[in-house]
C-alpha positions, 0 to 999 in steps of 0.5 A: 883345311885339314892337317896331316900328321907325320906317320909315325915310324914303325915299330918292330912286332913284339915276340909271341908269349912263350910258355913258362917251362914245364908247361904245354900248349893247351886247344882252344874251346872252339877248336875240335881235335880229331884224336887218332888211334893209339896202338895196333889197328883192330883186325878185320878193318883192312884186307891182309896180305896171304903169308908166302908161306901159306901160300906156298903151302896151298900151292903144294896142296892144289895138285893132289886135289886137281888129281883127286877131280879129275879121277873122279870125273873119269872113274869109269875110263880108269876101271875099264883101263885097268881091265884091260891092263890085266888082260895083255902081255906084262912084257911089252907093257914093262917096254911100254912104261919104259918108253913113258919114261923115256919120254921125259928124259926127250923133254929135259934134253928139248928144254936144255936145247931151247936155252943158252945157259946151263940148266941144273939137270937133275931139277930139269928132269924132275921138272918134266916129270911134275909138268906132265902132271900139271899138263894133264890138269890145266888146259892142254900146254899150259901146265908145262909151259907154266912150270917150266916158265917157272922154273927157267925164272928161278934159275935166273933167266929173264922172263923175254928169254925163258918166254922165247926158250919155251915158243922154241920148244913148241916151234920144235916139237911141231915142226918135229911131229908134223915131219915125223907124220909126213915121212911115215906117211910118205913112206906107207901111204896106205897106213890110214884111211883118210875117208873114214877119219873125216865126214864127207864135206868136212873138209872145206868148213875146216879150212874156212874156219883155219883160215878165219882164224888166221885172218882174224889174228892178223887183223888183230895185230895189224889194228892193237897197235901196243899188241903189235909192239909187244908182239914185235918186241918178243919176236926179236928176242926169240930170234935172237935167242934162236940165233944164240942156240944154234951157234952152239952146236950141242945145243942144237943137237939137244932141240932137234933130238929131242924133238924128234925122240919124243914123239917117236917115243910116245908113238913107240908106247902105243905100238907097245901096248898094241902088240900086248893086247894083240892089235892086228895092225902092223906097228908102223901103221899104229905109229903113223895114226898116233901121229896123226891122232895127236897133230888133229887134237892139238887145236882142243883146249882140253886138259891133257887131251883127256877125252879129245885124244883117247876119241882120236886115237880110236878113230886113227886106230879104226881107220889103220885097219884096227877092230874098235872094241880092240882100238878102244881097249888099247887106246884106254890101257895106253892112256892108263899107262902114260897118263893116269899111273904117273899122275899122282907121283908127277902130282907130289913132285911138283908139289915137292918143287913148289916147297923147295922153291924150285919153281 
């Protein structure tokens, strides 16, 4: 028989040796350190951020380059344009230029009445000006919407309303060309031809293709569940902001005139230019087939329309009753006058807005 002994009472743990002072802790032998690197990391090993400011000044830069592109593509319109310019009559040419102008003023009021807060005039006006240039050379639409998204954030509007501000811009300006179009044409209705702008049974495949697309965009909806969120969600804002708008109502005012004024005005600088190189067609009739031109082109991603609306114009033209060789130089002096000659200075403004920070 084995005998136990007691357990012995446990004994506190004796402290660690501490070094003496003016010593340090020494690694072990087996122990393998991993040494980072002292000071500033060697360039090139990590990607680096663009500096705003070199960016802003690429931005500025791009504009004159996309202009520079986009003339070399369409040197041969621009010569003929320009020969035919020295052909007509400088008086309703001078007319034509003042009513480009014009145009943009319709623009600035347009955008003022599509949102509540009070927009600084003399930058919204220059605004429009650059946003033509940016429409001409960015798929048709997206250029102005994208400066004057812009340029609504920069003033301090959040992007759900200044987004719902520009869908009621472009609710306003169709819904004002396409009454402009149907009272002409009710009007004058033999002020087009309507069998020689489209080919014998062109007409159904038309509608079969609108209304796929229709279809195609509701099944969309109905299906992405977060599209039809963020579609609903963006809906009632620009109700609400529509709701917003027309209780004031020199805000109302501003949308709708505006609305009207600037198709009326791009239409009127056709009729201009027709009447100096003596298109015999009655300047109503010029005005309707501007209309109906540019409500058939709207559809064509193209930039600016260029190309898509100067084949319109002719045909609508044509189809007015106008002679082609003549229809084709009016529709080329026009598109020198409205698109081309402002193109460059709209092209510095914006990029003068960039570098302000404007937009």
């Amino acid at each position: 028989m084995t005998v136990r002994k007691p357990l012995s009472p446990l004994q506190p743990l004796s402290p660690l040796p501490q070094p003496a002072v003016g010593t340090a802790w020494k690694a072990s032998s087996d122990v393998t350190a991993v040494h980072l690197p002292q000071g500033p990391l060697p360039q090139g090993r990590f990607p680096r951020r663009v500096p705003a400011r070199v960016l802003r000044q690429i931005l500025c830069l791009l504009p004159l380059l996309l202009v520079s592109v986009v003339a070399v593509q369409h040197r041969s319109v621009l010569v003929e344009g320009f020969a035919h310019l020295r052909s007509a009559e400088w008086p309703w040419l001078l007319a034509a230029a003042g009513a480009t102008c014009l145009t943009w003023v319709a623009a600035a009021f347009t955008r003022q009445g599509a949102v509540v807060d009070r927009l600084p005039r003399r930058r919204l006006l220059a605004t429009q000006f650059a946003a033509g240039s940016a429409n001409h050379l960015l798929p048709t639409g997206l250029g102005a919407g994208a400066v004057n998204l812009r340029f609504m954030t920069v003033c301090g509007i959040p992007l759900a309303r200044s987004s719902a501000a520009l869908a009621l811009y472009l609710l306003a300006e169709t819904v004002a060309r396409l009454s402009l179009l149907a009272g002409l044409l009710l009007a004058f209705p033999g002020a087009l031809h309507f069998g020689t702008l489209l080919p014998d049974g062109a007409v159904g495949p038309l509608l079969l293709a609108v209304a796929g697309v229709v279809v195609l965009a509701s099944a969309v909806l109905v299906l992405v569940r977060r599209l039809r969120t963020a579609a609903v969600s963006f809906l009632r804002t620009a109700l609400c902001e529509l709701r917003s708008v027309h209780a004031r109502p020199s805000r109302a005012l501003a949308l709708w005139g505006g609305s009207l004024a600037f198709p009326a005005l791009q239409a009127a600088g056709l009729v201009l230019v027709g009447l100096s190189l003596g298109l015999p067609v009655p300047p109503v009739h010029m005005a309707v087939a501007y209309l109906a031109a540019t409500v058939a082109v709207a559809l064509v991603p193209t930039p600016g329309g260029l190309g898509s609306v100067e084949a319109a114009l002719v045909v609508a033209l044509v189809a007015a009753g106008g002679p082609a060789a003549v229809a084709t130089a009016v529709v080329l002096a026009y598109r020198i006058i409205t698109v081309w000659l402002p193109l460059l200075p709209g092209a510095l403004t914006l990029g003068a807005l960039v570098r302000l920070k404007v937009i």
